[in-house]
SESEGU-519316 format. One record per atom (N, C-alpha, C, O): x, y, z; residue in three letters. Coordinates in steps of 0.1 Angstrom, whole numbers, plus 5000, padded with zeros to 4 digits. Last residue first. Example, Ala and Ser with C-alpha at 12.3 -4.5 7.8 and 13.67 -1.06 7.14 Angstrom:
2
512849785071SER 513749895071SER 512950005079SER 513450115080SER 513249435078ALA 512349555078ALA 513249675078ALA 514249675085ALA 
// end
This chain:
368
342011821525UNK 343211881516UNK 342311901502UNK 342811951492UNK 340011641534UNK 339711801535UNK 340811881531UNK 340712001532UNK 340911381520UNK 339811481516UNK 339211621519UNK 338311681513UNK 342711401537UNK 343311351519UNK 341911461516UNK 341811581511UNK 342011311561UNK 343111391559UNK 343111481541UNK 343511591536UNK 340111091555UNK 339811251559UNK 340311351557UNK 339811461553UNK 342210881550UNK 341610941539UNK 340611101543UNK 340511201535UNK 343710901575UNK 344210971561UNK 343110951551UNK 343311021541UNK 341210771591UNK 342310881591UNK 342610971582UNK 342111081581UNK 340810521576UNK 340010621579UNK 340810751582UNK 340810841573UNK 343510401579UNK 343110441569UNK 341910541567UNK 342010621559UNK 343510381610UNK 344610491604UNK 343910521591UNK 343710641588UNK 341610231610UNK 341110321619UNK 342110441612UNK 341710551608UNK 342009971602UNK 340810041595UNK 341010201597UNK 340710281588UNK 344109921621UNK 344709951605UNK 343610061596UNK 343810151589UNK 344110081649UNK 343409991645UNK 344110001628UNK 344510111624UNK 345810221677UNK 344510261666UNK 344710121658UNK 345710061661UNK 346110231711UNK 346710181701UNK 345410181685UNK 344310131685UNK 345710511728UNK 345210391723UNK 345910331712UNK 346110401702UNK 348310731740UNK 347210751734UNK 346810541732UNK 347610461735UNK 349710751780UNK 349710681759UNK 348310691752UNK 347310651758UNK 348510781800UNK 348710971791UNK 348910881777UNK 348610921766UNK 345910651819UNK 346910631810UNK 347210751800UNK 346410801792UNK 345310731850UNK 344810791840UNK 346210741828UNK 347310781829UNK 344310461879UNK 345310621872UNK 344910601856UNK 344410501851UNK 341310431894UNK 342410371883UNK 343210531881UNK 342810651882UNK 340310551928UNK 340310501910UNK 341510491907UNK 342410521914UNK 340510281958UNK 341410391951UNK 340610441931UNK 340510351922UNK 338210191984UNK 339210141966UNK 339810281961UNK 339110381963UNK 337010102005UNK 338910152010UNK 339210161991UNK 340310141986UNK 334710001997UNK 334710152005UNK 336210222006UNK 336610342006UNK 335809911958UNK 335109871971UNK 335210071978UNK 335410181972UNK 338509901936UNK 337109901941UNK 336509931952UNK 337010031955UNK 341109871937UNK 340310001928UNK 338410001931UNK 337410081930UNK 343009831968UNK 342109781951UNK 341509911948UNK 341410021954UNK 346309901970UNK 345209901971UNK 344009861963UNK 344109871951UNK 348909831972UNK 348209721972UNK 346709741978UNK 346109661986UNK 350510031961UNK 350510031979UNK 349409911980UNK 348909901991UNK 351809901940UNK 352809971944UNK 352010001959UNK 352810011968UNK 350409751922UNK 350909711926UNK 351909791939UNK 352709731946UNK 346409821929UNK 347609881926UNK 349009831930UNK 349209851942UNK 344009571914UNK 344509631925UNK 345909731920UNK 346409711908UNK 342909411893UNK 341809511902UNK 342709551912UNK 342009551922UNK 344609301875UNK 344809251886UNK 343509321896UNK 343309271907UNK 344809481851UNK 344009341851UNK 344009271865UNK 343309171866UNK 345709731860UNK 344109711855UNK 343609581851UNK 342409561849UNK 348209781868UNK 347709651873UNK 346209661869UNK 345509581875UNK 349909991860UNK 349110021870UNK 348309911877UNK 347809921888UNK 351309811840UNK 352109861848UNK 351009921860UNK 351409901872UNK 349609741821UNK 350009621828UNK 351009701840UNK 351409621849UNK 349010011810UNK 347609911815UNK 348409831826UNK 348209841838UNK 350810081799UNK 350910111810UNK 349710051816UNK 349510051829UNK 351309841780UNK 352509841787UNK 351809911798UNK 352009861809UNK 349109921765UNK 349209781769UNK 350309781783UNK 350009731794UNK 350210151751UNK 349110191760UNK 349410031772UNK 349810041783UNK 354010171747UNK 352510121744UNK 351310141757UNK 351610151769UNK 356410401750UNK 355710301754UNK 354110261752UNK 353210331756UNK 356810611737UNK 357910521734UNK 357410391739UNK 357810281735UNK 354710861742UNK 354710721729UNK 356010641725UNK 356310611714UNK 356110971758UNK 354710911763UNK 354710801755UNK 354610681758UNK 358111141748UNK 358110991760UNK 357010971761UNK 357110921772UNK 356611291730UNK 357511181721UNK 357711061735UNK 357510941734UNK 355711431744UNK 354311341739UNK 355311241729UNK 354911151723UNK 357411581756UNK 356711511763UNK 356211371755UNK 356211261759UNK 358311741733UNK 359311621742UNK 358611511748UNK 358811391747UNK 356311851722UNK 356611771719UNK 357511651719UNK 357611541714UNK 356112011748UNK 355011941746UNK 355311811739UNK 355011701743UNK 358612161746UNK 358612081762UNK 357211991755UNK 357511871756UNK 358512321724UNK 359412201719UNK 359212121730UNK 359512011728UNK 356412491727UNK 356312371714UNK 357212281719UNK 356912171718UNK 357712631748UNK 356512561748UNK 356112441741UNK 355712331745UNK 359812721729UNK 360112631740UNK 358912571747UNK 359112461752UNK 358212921713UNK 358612781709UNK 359212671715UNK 359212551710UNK 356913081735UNK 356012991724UNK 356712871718UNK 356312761716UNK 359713201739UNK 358613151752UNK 357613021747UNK 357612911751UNK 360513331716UNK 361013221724UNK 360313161734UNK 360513041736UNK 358513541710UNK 358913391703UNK 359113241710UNK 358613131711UNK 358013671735UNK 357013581734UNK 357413501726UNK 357013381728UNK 360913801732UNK 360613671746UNK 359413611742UNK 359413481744UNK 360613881713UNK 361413811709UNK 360913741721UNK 360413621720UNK 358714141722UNK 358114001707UNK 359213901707UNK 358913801700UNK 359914221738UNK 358414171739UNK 357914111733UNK 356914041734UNK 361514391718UNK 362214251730UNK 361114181730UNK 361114081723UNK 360214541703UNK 361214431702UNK 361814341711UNK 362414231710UNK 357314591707UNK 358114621711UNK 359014521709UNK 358614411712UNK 354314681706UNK 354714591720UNK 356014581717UNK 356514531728UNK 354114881687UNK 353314891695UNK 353414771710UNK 352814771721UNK 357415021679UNK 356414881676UNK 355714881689UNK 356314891700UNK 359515191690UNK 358815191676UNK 357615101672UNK 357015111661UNK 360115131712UNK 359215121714UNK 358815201700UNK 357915271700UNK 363315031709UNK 362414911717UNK 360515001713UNK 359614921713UNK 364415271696UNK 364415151686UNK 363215071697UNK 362115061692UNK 363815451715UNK 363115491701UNK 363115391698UNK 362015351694UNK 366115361731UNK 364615361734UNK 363415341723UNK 362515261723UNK 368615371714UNK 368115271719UNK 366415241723UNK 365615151719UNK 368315671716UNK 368615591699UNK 367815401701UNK 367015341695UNK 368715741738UNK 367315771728UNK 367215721720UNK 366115701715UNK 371215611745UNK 370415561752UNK 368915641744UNK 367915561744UNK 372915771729UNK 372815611725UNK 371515581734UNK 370815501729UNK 372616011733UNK 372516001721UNK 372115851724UNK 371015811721UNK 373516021764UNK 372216021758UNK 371516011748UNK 370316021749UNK 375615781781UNK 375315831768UNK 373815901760UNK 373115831752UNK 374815741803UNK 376215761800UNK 376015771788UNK 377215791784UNK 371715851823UNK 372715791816UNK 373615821809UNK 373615941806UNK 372115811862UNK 371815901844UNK 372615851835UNK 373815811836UNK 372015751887UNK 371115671881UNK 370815821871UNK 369915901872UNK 374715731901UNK 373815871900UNK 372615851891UNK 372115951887UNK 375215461902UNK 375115551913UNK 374515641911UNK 373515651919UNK 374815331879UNK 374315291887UNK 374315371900UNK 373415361908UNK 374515501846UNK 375315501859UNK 374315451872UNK 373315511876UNK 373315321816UNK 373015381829UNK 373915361838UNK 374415251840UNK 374715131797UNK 374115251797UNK 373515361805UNK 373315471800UNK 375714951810UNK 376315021806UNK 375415171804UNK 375615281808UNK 373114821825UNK 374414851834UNK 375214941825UNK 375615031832UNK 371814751802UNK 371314871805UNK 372114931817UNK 371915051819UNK 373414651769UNK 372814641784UNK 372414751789UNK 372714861783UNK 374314681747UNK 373314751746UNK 372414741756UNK 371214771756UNK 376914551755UNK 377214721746UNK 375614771755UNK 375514861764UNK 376714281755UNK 377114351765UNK 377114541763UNK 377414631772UNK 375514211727UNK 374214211740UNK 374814291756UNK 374014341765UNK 377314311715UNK 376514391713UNK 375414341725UNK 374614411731UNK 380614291726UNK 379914261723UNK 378414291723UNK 378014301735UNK 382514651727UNK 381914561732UNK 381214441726UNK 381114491715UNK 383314911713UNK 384314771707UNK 383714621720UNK 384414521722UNK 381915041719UNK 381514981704UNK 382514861702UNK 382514771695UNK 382315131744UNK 381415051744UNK 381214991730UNK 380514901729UNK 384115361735UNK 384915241744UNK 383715151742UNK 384115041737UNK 383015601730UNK 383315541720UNK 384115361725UNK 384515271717UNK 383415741751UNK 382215701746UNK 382315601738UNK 381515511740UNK 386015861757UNK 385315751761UNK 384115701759UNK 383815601766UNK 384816161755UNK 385816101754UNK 385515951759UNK 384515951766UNK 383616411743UNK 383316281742UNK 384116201747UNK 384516141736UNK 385016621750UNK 384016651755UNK 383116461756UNK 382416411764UNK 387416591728UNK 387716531746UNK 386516561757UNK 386716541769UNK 386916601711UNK 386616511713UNK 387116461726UNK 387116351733UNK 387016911713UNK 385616851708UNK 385516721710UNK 384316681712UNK 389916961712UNK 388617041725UNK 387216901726UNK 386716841736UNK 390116871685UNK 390916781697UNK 389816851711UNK 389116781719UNK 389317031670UNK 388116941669UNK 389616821679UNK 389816701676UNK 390717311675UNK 389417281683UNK 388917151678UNK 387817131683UNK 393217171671UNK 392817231683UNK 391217221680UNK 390617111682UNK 392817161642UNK 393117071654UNK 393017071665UNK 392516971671UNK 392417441634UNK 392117361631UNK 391317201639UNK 390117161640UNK 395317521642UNK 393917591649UNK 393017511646UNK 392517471657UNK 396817421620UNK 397117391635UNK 396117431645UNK 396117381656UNK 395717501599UNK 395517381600UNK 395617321620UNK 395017241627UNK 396517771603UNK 394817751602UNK 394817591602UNK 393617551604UNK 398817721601UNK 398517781614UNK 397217751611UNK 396817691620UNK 401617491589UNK 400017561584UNK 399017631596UNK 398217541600UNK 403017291600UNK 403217441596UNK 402117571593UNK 402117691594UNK 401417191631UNK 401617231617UNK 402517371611UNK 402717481615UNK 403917071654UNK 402817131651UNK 402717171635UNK 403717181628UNK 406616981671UNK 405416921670UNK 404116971664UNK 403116921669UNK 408917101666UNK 407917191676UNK 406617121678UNK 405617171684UNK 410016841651UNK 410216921665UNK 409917031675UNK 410417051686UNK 408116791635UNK 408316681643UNK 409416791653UNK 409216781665UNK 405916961614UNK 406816981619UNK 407316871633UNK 406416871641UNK 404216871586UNK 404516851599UNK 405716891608UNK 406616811607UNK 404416941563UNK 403016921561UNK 402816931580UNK 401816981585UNK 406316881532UNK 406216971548UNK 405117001551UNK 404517081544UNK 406416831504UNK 407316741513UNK 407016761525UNK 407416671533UNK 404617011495UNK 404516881490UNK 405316831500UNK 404716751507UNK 405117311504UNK 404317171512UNK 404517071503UNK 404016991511UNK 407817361487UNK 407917301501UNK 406817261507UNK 407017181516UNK 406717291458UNK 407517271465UNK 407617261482UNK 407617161488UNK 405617581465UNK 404517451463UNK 405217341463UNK 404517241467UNK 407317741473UNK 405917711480UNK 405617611479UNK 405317541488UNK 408717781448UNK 409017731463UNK 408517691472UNK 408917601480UNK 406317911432UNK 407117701427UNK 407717681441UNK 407217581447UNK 406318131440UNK 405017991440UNK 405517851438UNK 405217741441UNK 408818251440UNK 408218181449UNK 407218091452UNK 407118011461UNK 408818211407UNK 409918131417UNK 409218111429UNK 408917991432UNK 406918421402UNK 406518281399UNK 407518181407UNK 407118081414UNK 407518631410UNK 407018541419UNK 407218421416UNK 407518321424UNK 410118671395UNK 410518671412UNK 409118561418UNK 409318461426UNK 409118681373UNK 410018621375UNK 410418531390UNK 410718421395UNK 407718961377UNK 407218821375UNK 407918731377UNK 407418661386UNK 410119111380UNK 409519091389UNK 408718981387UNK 408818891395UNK 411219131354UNK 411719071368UNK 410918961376UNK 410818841377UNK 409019221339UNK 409619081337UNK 410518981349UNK 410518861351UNK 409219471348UNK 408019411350UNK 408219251345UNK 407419171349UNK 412019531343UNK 411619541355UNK 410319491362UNK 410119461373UNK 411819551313UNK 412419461319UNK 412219441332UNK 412319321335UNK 410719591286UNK 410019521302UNK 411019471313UNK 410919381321UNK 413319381266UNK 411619501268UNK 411219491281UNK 411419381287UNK 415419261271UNK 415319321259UNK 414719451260UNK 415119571258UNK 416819191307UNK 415719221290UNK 415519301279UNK 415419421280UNK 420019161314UNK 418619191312UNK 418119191300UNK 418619191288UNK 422819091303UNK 422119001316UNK 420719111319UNK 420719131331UNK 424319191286UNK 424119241296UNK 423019201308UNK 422619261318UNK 424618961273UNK 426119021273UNK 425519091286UNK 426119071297UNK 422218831268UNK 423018751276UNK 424318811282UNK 424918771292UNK 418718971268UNK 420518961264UNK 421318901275UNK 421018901287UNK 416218821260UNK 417018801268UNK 418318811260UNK 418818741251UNK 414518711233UNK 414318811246UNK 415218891254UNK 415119011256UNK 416418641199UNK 416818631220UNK 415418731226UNK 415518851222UNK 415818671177UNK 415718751178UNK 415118691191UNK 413918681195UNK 415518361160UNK 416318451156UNK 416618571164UNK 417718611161UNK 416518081191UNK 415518231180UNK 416618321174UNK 417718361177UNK 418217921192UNK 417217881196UNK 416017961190UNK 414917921185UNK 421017871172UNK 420617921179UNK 418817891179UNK 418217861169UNK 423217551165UNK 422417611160UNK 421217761173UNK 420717711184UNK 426417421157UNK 425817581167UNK 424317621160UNK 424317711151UNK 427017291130UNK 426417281141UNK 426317331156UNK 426117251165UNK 424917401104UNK 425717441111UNK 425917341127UNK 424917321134UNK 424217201079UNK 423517301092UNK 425117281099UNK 426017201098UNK 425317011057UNK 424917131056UNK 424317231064UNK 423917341059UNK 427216721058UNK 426416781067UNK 426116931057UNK 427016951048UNK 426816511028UNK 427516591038UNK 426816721049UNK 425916801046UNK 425116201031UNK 425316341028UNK 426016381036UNK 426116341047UNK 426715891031UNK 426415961035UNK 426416101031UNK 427516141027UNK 428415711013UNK 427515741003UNK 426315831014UNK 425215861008UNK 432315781005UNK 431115781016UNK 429815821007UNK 429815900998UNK 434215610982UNK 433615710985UNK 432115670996UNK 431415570996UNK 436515350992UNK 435515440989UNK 434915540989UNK 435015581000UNK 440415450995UNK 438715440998UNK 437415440993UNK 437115550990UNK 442515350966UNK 441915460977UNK 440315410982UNK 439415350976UNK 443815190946UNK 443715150961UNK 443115240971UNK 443215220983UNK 443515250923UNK 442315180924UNK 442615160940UNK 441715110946UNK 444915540924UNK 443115550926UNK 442115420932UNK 441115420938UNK 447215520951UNK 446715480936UNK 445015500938UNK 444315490947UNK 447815770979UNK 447715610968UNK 447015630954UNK 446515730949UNK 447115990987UNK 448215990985UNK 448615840976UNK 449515830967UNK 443916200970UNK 444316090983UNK 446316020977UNK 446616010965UNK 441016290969UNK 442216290969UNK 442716220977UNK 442216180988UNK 439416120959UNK 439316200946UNK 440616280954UNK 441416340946UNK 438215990979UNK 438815900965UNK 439216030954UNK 439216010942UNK 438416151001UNK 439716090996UNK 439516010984UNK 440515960978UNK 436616430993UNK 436816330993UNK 437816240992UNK 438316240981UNK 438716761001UNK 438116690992UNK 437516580990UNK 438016570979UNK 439216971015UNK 437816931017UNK 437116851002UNK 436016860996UNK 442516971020UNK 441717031007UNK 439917001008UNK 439317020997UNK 442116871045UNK 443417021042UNK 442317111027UNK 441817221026UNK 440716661049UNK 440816831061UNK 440916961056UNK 440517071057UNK 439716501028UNK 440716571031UNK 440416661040UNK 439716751037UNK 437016281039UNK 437416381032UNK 438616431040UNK 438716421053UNK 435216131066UNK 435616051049UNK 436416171038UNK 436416121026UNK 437216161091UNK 436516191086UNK 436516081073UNK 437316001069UNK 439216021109UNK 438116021112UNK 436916041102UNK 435815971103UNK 442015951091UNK 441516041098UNK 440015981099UNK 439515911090UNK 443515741078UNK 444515861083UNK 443315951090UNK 443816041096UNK 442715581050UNK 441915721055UNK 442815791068UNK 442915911067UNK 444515391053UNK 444415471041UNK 443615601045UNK 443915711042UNK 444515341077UNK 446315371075UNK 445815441056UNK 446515521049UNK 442415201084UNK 442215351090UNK 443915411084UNK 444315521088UNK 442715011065UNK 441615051065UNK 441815251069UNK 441515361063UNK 444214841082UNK 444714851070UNK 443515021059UNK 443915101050UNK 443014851108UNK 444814881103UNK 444514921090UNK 444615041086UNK 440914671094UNK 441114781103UNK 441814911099UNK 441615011093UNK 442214471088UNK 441414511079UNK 440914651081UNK 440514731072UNK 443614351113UNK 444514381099UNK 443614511087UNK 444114611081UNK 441514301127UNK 442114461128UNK 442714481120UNK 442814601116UNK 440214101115UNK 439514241115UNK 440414341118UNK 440314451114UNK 442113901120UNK 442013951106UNK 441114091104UNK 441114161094UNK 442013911145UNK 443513921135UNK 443213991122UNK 443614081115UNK 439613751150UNK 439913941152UNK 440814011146UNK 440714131143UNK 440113511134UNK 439113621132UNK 439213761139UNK 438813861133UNK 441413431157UNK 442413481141UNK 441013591130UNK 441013691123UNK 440613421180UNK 441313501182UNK 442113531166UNK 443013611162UNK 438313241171UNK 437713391175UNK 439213461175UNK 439213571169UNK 439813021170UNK 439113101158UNK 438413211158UNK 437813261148UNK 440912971194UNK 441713041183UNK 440813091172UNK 441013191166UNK 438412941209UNK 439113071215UNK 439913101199UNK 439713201192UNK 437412711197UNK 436812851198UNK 437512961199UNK 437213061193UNK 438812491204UNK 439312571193UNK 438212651191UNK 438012671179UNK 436312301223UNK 437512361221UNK 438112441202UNK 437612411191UNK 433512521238UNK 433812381226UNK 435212401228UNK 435512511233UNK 433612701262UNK 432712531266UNK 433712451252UNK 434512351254UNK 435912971265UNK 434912871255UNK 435112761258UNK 436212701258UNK 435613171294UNK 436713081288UNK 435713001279UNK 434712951284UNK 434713301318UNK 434613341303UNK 435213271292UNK 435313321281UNK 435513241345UNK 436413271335UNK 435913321325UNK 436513421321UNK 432113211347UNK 433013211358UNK 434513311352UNK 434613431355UNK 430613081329UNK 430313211330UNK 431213271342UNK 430913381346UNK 432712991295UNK 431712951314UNK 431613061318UNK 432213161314UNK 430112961267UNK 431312961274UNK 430612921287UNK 429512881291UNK 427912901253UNK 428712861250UNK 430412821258UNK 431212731256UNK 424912841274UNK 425912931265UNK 427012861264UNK 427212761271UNK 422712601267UNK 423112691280UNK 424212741269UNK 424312691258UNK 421412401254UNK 420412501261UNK 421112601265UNK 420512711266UNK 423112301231UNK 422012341225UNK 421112421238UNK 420212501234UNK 425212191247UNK 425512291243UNK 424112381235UNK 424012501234UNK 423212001262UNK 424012121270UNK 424212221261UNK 423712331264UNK 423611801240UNK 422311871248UNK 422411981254UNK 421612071251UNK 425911761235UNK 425111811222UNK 424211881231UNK 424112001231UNK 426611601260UNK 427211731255UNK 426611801243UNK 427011921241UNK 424711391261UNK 424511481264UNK 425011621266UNK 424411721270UNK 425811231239UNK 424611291234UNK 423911411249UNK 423011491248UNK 428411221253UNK 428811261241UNK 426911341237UNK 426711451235UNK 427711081273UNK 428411181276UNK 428311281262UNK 428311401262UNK 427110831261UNK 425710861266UNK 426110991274UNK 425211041282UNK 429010731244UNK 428110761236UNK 426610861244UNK 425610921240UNK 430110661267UNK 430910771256UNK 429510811250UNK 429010921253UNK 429410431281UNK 429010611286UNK 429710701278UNK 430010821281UNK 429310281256UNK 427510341262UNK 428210481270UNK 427910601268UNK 432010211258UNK 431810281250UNK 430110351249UNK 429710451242UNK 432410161284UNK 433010211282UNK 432810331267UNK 433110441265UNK 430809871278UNK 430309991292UNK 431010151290UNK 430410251293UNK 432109741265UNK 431009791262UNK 430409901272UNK 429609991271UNK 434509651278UNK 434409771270UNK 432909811264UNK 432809921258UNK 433509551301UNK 433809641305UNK 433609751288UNK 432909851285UNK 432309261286UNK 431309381288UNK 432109531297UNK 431309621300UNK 434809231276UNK 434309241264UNK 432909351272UNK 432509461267UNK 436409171302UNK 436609251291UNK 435909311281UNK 436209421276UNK 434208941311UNK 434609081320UNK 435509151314UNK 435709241322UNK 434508751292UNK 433408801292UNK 432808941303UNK 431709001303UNK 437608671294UNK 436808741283UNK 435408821285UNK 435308941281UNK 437508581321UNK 438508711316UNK 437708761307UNK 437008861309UNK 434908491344UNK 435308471330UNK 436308611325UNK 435808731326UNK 433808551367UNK 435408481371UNK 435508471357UNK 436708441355UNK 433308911372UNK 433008821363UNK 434308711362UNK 435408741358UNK 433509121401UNK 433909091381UNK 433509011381UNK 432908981391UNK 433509211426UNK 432509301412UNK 433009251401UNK 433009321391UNK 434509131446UNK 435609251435UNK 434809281424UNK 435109351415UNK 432509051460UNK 433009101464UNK 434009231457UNK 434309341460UNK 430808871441UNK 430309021446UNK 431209071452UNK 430909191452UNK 431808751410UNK 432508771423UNK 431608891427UNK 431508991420UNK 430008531389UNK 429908671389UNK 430508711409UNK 429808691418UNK 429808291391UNK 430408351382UNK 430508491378UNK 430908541367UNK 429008131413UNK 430408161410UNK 430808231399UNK 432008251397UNK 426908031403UNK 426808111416UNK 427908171415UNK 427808291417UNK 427407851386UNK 426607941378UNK 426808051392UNK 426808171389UNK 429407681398UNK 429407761391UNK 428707871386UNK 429207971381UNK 426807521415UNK 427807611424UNK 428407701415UNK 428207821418UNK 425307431398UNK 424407521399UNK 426007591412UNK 426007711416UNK 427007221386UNK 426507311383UNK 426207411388UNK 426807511383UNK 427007081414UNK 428307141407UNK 428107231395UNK 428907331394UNK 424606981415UNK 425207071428UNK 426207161419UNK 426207281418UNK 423006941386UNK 423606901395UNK 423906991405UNK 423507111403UNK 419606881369UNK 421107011374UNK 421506931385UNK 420706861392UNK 419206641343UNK 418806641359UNK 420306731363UNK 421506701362UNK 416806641324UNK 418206671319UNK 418506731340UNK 418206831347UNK 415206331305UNK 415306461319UNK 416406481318UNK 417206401314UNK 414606351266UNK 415306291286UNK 415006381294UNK 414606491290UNK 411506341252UNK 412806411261UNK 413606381269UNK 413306371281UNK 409806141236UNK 409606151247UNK 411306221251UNK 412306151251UNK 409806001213UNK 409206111212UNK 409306191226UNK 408706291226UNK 410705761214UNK 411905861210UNK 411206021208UNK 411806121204UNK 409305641228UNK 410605661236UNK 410905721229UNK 411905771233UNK 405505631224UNK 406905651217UNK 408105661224UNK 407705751232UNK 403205581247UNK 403705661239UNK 405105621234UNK 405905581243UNK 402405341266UNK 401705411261UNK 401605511248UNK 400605531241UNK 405205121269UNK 404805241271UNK 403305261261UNK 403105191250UNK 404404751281UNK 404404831271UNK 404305001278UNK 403605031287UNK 404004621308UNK 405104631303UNK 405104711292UNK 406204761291UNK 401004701310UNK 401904741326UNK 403404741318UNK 404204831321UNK 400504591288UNK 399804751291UNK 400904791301UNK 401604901300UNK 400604321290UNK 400804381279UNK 401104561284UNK 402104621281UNK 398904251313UNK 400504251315UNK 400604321302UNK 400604441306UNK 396304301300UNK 396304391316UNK 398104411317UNK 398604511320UNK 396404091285UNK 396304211278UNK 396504341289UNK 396704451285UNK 396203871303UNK 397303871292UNK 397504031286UNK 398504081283UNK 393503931308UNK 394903911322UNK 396103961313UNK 396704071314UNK 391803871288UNK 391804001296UNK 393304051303UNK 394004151302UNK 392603601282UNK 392903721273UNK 393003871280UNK 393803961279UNK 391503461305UNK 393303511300UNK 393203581293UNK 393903671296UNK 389003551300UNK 389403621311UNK 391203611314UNK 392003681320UNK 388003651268UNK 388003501279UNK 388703641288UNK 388903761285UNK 388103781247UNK 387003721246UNK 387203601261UNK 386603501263UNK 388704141248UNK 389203991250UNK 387703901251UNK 386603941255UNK 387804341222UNK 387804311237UNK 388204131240UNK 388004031233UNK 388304381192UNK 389104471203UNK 389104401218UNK 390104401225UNK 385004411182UNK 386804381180UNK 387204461190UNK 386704571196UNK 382604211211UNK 382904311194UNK 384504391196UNK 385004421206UNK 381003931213UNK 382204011218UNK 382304141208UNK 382004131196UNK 378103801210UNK 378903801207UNK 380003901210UNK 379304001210UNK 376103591236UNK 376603731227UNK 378103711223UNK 378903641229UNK 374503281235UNK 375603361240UNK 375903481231UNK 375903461219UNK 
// end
């Protein structure tokens, strides 16, 4: 018989006995283990209750005081960092009144002026005049002056004028002024005088006058002659010029270009111009475009063709004319005998062989 090894029941009460053990013992510790902490209705009705949506408060007094004033003091603090902001972009005052944004601006601008005009006052009551010197004696007032020396003005550290102030333009005028002519020359001076004015009037008045809008015509008579004949000149053409604003296959028709009644044409510049272009080339511009197009619509009906031909296998038309049946399904004639019809002609090429393609392209390969 084996032996058991520690730990395992050695009989089948011991097993049983050790099975109740387990079912009545915990697994783990009871003091290591948390209660359940089980929310009640009544709880969770308060917690719902404690903020009123309707009046917006809080059912707690304290705790709806304490965060009013905190709210109270965020928008101070959040009015206050944006008044720093404001005053740092935009001006000081309003621009409406003029009246100063900070307060006590206005008084300390208005005692700071106080004190400038005091200083002013005080200022223009020692000098008494505009100038920095006596009028009477042309003396400096520090050197004269009705006060104490140490109370008189400074002395001005500007030079005193020394030019006159009437200064004349030449020593020795062209032009007398008392008798209103010339010095020298005078009648040949006039007269210059005279034209040059009218050239300036002249040139002056066409710069602005070019058109007269109520006789309708130039001022300029060689401009107005002018007009006339190259208006004669284009009424010799007149309407010619109506076909450019056509589309060019409708322009360079030959209905336009030819009168269909008196069979001549309506323009003979354009119609030589035209000719010369079609028969500069020994067959001629049109004559080469229709053979283009003629050749490549050729190409493209062949290659239409030969693409339906090969959508269906050779096999397919074999079994469609009936070449295994020896007769035609369609009037059920045979291909044989005195009454036999021949076979119709299959247009699908043969189906080619693997060998057959490879042979192919290697041809291909080797006459490249």
């Amino acid at each position: 018989m084996s032996k058991t090894s520690a730990g395992e029941p050695s009989s089948w009460s011991e097993l049983i006995q050790a099975r109740e053990r387990s079912n009545k013992e915990l697994a783990w510790k009871a003091e290591q283990q948390e209660p359940v902490k089980y929310v009640t209705r009544y709880e969770v009705s308060r917690k719902e209750r404690a903020f009123d949506p309707v009046l917006q408060k809080f059912s707690d007094s304290q705790r709806e005081s304490s965060l009013c004033k905190h709210e109270r003091e965020e928008r101070t603090r959040f009015l206050n960092r944006r008044k720093v902001q404001q005053l740092n972009k935009v001006s000081h005052f309003n621009v409406v009144n003029h009246d100063p944004v900070l307060p006590g601006v206005r008084e300390a601008e208005a005692r700071k002026q106080e004190a400038a005009s005091a200083a002013q006052r005080e200022e223009v009551q020692r000098r008494r005049s505009r100038t920095g010197f006596n009028i009477i004696s042309n003396l400096d007032l520090a050197d004269h002056h009705y006060v104490a020396p140490e109370e008189r003005p400074e002395r001005l550290k500007e030079k005193p004028r020394t030019q006159s102030f009437v200064e004349k333009r030449t020593s020795h005028p062209d032009f007398d002024v008392i008798s209103n002519r010339y010095r020298e020359s005078h009648e040949a001076k006039v007269a210059a005088d005279l034209e040059a004015q009218k050239r300036q009037a002249a040139q002056r008045f066409w710069e602005t006058r070019d058109f007269d809008p109520v006789t309708c015509k130039f001022y300029d008579g060689a401009k107005e002659e002018k007009f006339h004949k190259r208006r004669v000149e284009m009424e010799k053409t007149h309407g010619h010029n109506f076909a450019k604003r056509l589309p060019p296959t409708l322009r360079e028709s030959d209905g336009l270009r030819f009168d269909i009644v008196s069979m001549q044409p309506r323009n003979l510049n354009q119609a030589s111009d035209k000719l010369a272009a079609e028969t500069s080339s020994s067959v001629g511009l049109r004559a080469s475009t229709e053979r283009a197009q003629q050749e490549s619509g050729v190409i493209h009906a062949r290659l239409s063709e030969k693409r339906k031909e090969n959508r269906c296998t050779p096999e397919r038309h074999r079994q469609v004319h009936s070449y295994e049946h020896g007769y035609d399904i369609v009037n059920t004639r045979p291909f044989v005998g005195r009454a036999g019809i021949p076979k119709p002609v299959v247009k699908g090429s043969s189906r080619k062989s693997l060998w057959d393609k490879l042979e192919e392209q290697r041809q291909t390969v080797s006459a490249d």
